[in-house]
C-alpha positions as CSV (number, residue, x, y, z in Angstrom):
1,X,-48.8,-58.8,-76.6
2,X,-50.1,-58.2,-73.3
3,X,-46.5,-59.2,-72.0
4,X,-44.9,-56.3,-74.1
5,X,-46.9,-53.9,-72.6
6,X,-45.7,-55.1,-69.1
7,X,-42.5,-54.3,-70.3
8,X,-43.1,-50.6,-71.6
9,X,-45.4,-49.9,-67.9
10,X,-42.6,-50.7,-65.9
11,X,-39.9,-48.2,-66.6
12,X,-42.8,-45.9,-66.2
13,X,-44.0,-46.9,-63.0
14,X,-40.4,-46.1,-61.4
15,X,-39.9,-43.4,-63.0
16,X,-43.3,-42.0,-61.5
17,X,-42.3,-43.6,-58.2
18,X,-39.0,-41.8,-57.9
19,X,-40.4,-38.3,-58.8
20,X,-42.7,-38.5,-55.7
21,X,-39.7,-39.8,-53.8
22,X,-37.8,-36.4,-54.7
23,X,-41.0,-34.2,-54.3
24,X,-40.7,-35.1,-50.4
25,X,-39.3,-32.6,-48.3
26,X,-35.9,-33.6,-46.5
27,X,-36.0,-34.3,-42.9
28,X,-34.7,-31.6,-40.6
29,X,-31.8,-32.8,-38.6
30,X,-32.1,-33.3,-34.8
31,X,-30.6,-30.4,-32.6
32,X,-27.5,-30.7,-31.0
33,X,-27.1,-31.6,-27.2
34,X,-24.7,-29.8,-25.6
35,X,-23.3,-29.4,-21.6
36,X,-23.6,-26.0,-19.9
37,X,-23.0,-24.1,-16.7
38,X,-24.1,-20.7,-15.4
39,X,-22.5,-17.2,-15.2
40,X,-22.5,-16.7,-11.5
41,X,-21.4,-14.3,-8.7
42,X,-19.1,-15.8,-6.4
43,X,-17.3,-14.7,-3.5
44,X,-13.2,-14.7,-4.3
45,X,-10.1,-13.3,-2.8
46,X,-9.0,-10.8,-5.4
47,X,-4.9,-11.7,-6.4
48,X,-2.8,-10.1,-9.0
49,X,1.1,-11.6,-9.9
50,X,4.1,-9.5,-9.9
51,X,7.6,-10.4,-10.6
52,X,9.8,-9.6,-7.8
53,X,13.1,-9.6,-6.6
54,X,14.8,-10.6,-3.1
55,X,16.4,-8.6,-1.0
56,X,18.3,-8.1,2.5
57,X,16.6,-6.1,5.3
58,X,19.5,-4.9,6.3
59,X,22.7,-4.8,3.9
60,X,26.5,-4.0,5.8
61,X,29.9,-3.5,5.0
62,X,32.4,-4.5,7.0
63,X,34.9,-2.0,7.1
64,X,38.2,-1.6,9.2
65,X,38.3,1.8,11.2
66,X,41.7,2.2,12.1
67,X,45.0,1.4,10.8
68,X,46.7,-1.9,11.7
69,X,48.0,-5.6,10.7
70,X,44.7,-8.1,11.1
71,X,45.6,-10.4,14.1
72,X,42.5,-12.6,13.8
73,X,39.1,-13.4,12.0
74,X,37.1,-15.2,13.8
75,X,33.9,-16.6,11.6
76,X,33.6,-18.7,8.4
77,X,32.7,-17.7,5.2
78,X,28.8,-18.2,4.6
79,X,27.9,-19.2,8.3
80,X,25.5,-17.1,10.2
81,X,26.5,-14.6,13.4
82,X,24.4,-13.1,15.7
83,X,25.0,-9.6,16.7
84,X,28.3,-8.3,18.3
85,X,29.9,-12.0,17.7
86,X,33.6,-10.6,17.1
87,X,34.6,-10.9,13.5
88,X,38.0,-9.7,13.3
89,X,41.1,-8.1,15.7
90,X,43.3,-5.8,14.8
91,X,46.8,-5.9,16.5
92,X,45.6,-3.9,19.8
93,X,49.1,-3.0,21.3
94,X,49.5,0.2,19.7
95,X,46.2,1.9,20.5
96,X,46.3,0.4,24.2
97,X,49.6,2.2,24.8
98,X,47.9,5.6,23.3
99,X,45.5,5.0,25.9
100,X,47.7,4.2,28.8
101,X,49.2,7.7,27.7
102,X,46.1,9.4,27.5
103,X,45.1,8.2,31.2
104,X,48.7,9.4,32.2
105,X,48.0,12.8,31.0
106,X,44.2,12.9,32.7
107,X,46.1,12.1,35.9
108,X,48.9,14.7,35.9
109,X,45.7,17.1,34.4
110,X,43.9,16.3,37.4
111,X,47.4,17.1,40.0
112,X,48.2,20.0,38.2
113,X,43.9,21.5,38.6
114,X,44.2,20.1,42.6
115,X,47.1,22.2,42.7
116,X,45.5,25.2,40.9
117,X,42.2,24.8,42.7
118,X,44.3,25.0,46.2
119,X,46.2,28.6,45.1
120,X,43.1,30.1,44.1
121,X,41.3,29.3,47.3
122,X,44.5,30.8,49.6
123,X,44.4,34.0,46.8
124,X,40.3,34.1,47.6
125,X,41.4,34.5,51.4
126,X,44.5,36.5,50.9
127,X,43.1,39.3,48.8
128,X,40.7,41.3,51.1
129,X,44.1,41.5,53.8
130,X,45.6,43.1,50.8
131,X,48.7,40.3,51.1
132,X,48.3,39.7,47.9
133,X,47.6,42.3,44.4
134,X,45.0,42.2,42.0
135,X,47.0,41.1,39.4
136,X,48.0,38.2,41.1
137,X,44.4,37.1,42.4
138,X,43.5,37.6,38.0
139,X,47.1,34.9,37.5
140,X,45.6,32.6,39.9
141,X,42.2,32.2,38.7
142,X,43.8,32.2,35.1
143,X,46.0,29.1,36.5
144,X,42.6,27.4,37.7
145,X,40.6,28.1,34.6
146,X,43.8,26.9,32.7
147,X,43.9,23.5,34.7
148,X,39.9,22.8,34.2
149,X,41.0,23.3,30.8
150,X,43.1,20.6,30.5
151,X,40.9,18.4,32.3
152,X,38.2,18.5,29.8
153,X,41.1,17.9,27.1
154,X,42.9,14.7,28.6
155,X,39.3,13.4,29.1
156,X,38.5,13.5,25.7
157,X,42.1,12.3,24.6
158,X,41.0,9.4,26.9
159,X,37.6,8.8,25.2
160,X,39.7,9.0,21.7
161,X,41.9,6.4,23.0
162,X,39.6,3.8,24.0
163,X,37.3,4.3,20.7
164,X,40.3,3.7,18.8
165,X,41.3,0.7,20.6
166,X,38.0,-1.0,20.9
167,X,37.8,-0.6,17.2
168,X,40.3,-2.8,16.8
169,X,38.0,-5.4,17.8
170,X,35.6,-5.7,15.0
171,X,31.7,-6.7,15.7
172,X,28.8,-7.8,14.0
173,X,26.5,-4.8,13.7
174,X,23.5,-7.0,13.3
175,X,22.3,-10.8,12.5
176,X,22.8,-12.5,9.2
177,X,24.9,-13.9,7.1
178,X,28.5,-13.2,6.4
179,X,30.2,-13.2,2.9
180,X,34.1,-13.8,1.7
181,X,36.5,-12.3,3.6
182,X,38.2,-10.0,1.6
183,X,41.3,-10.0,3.8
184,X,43.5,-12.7,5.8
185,X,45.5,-12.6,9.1
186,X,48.8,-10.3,8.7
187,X,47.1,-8.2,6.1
188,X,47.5,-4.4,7.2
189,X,44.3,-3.1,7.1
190,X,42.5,0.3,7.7
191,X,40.5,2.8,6.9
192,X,41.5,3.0,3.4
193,X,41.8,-0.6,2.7
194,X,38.0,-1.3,1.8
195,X,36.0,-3.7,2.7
196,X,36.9,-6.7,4.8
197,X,33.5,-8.3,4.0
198,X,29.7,-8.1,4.1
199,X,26.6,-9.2,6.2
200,X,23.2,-9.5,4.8
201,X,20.2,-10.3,7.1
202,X,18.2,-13.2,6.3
203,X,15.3,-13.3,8.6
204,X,13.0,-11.7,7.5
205,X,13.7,-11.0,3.7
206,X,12.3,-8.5,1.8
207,X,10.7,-8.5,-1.9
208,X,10.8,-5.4,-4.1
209,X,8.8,-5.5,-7.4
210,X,6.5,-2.7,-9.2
211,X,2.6,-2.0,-8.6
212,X,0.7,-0.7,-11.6
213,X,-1.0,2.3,-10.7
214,X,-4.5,0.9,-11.7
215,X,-3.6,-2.2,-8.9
216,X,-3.2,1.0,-6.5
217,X,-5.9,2.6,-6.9
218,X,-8.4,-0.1,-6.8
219,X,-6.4,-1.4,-3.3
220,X,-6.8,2.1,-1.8
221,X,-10.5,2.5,-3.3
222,X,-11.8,-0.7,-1.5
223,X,-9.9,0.6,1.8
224,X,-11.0,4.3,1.9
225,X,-11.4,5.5,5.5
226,X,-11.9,8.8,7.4
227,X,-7.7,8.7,7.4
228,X,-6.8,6.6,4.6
229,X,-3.1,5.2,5.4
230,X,-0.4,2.7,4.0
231,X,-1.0,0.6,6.7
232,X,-4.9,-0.3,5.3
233,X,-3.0,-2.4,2.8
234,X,-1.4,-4.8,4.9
235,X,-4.4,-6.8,5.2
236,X,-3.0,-8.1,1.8
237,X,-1.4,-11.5,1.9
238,X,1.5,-12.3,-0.2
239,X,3.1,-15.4,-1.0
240,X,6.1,-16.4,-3.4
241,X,6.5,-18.9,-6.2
242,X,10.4,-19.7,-6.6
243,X,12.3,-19.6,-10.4
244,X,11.7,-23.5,-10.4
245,X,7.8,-23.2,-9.7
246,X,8.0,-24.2,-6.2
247,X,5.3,-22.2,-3.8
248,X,7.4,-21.1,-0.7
249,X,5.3,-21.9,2.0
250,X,5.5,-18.8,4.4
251,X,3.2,-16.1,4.0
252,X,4.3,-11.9,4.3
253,X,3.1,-8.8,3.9
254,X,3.2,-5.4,2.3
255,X,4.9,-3.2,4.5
256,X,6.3,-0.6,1.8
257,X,4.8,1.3,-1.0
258,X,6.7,4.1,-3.0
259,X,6.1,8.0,-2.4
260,X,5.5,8.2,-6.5
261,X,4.0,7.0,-9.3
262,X,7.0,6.7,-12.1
263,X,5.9,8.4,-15.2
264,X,7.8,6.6,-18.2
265,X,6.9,3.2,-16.8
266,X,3.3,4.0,-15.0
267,X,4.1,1.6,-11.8
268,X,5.1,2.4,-8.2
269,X,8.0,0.5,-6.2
270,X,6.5,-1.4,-3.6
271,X,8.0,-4.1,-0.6
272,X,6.8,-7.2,1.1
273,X,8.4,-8.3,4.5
274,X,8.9,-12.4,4.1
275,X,9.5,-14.4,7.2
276,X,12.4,-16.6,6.3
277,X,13.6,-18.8,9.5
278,X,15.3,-21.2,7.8
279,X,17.5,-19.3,5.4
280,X,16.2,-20.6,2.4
281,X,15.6,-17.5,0.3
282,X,18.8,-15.4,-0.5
283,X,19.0,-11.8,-1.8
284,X,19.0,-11.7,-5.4
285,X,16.5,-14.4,-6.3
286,X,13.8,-13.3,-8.9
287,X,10.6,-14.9,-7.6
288,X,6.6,-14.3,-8.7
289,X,4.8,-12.3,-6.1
290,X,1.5,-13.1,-5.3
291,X,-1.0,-10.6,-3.6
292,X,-3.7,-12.2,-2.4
293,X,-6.9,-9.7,-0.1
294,X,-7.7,-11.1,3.1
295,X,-11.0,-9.8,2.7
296,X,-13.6,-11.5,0.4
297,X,-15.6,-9.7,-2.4
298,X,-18.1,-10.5,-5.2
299,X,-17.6,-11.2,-8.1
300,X,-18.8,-13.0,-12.0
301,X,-17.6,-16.2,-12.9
302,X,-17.5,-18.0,-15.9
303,X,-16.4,-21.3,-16.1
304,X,-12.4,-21.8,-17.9
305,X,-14.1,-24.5,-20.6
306,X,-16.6,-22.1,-22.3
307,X,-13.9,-19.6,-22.9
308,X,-12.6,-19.2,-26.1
309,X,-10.9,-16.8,-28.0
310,X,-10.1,-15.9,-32.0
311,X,-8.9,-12.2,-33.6
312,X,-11.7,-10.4,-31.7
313,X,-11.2,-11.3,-28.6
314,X,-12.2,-13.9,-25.7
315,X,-15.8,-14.8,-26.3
316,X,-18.8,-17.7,-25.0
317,X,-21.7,-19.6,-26.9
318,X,-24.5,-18.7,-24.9
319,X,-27.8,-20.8,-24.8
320,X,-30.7,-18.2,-25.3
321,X,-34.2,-19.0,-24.3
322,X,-35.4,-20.1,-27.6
323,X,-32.2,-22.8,-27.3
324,X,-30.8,-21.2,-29.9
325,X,-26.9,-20.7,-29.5
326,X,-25.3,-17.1,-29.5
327,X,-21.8,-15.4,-29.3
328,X,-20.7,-12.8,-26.5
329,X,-17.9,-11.7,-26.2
330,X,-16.1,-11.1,-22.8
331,X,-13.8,-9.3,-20.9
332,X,-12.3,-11.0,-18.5
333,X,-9.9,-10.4,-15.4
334,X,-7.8,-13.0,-13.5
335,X,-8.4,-16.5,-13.3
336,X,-8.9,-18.4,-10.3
337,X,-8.7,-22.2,-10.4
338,X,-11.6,-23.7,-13.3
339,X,-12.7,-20.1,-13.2
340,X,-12.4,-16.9,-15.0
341,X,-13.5,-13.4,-13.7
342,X,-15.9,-11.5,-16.1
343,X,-15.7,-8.2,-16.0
344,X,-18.0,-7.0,-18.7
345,X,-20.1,-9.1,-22.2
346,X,-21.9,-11.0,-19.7
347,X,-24.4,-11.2,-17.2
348,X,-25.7,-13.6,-14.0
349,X,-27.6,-16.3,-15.2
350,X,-26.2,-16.5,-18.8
351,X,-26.0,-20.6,-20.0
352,X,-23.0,-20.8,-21.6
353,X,-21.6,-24.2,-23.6
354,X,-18.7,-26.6,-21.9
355,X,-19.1,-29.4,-23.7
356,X,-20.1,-29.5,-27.1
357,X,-18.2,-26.7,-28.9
358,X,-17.1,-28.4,-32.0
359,X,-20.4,-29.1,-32.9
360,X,-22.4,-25.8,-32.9
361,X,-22.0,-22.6,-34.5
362,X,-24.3,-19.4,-33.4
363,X,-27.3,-19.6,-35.1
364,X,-27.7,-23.4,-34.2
365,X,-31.0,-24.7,-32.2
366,X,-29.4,-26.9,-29.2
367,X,-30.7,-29.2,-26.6
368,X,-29.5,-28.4,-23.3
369,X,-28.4,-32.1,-22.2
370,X,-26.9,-31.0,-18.6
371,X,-26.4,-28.3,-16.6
372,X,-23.2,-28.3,-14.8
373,X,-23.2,-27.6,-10.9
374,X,-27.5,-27.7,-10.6
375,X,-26.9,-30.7,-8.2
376,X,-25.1,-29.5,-5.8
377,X,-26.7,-25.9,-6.5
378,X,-30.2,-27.4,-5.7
379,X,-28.5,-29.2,-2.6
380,X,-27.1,-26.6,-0.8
């Protein structure tokens, strides 16, 4: 009997055990420990990226000015030539003959005023003896003025000459490249003909792209002087990153910016000057432009791993000082290596999460685990 009632006390028992089990509150799980760094102020250099493209300082035609077969060209395609190297002769006989001409009339101009000169002298002597008249003193100083006349004419017939002939030998206005001769010896050439061929310089090269207006105006802002002048901006650096990604290793500057704003598209044209002494950029190219101040300025950084973004915006998990996490949203600017540039949703000093973002939501208690940088912060 007494082993019956064993039996029935049992189920009982547990049953009265596992309603005080349940009636125990659950245990509260241990905050999350999470990695964060600080929103600081920094100096930076302040850069902004344009796309850009190449072009030649200087940008000639090669044209033929007078009329004659092509005798010689005297470069190869592609190759560079230095200022007045001879690039082409025209056939010179014709235009030296005009000029032997030309001198032959000067000379008999100059006889025939010798001549002219000596008669009005002898009528200057005769005329107060009265051996000669009036009207023939007026002839002979009509016969000197006459002969000056002509002077001044076969002098300029001689300058016209010897233009014409030393265009026959055709120079190299200036230092570059050459292009494809558009013309081969025995071709008549002239005037009309159109161009023989083209020279580009190389050294420097110039890159044209468009400045937002905003870019503008903060440049100018930070540069303001008594006498504000384009040359204040040249202090900016700029450097070019080829269509392939490689980072052309000579630095230029801005030596150009537009007279206007252009309404439709809000930008103004503006020109760097590129040293380029081994030929390696070309007119044409499309490159990235890179402007990069000289001068250092302050600014707040947050660190590229706490960013994140969703259909608001860019925002950060900020540690608060209860170690509870929060949102905040940012606005950010440009980024420069691990770090982004806030420029507004946060202030200095803010803890925001690196490590650890998949495991907190705002709201959450954390446990700071580690603070990025406090090392060498502390050190230095």
């Amino acid at each position: 009997m007494s082993r019956l009632k064993l039996l029935i006390r049992a189920p009982a028992v547990c049953f009265l055990l596992l309603l005080a089990a349940c009636s125990e509150p659950p245990s509260t799980p241990p905050p999350v420990g999470v990695v964060v760094d600080t929103v600081r102020v920094e100096p930076y250099q302040a850069q902004s990226v344009y796309v850009g493209r190449l072009v030649a300082r200087d940008d000639v035609t090669i044209r033929a000015s007078v009329n004659g077969y092509l005798q010689e060209r005297s470069f190869n395609e592609g190759e560079q030539v230095q200022a007045g190297d001879v690039l082409y002769v025209i056939d010179p006989s014709e235009y030296a003959a005009a000029l032997a001409i030309a001198r032959a009339d000067l000379a008999s101009a100059k006889a025939n005023q010798t001549n002219a000169q000596r008669n009005y002298q002898r009528g200057l002597e005769l005329l107060p003896k009265n051996a000669i008249s009036q009207v023939e003193m007026d002839n002979l100083t009509a016969q000197k003025l006459d002969a000056d006349a002509r002077i001044e004419s076969a002098q300029a017939q001689v300058t016209a000459a010897e233009v014409n002939l030393g265009f026959t030998t055709i120079k190299a206005p200036i230092s570059g490249r050459i292009g494809r001769s558009q013309v081969s010896p025995g071709d008549l050439v002239g005037p009309s003909s159109g161009d023989l061929t083209t020279l580009v310089s190389i050294d420097p090269i110039e890159a044209l792209f468009q400045v937002s207006e905003a870019t503008y105006i903060d440049q100018i802002s930070q540069r303001v002087t008594a006498n504000p002048t384009v040359d204040d901006l040249k202090s900016i650096e700029v450097t070019l990153e080829l269509a392939d990604g490689l980072q052309y290793p000579e630095v230029g500057q801005i030596d150009y910016f537009g007279n206007r704003i252009d309404a439709a598209t809000g930008t103004m044209e503006a020109r760097a000057r590129i040293p380029n002494p081994y030929g390696l950029l070309v007119p044409g190219q499309y490159v990235r432009v890179t402007l990069q101040d000289t001068a250092l300025k302050d600014g707040l950084f947050v660190p590229l791993a706490a960013v994140q973004a969703d259909q608001q915006g860019a925002f950060v998990l900020v540690v608060t000082e209860d170690g509870t996490v929060q949102r905040s949203n940012a606005e950010l600017g440009e980024r420069l290596d691990d770090r982004v540039l806030v420029t507004g949703g946060l202030q200095a000093g803010n803890r925001v999460i690196v490590r650890g973002l998949q495991q907190v939501r705002p709201g959450m208690p954390v446990t700071i685990t580690a603070t990025v940088g406090v090392a060498a912060d502390e050190g230095s």
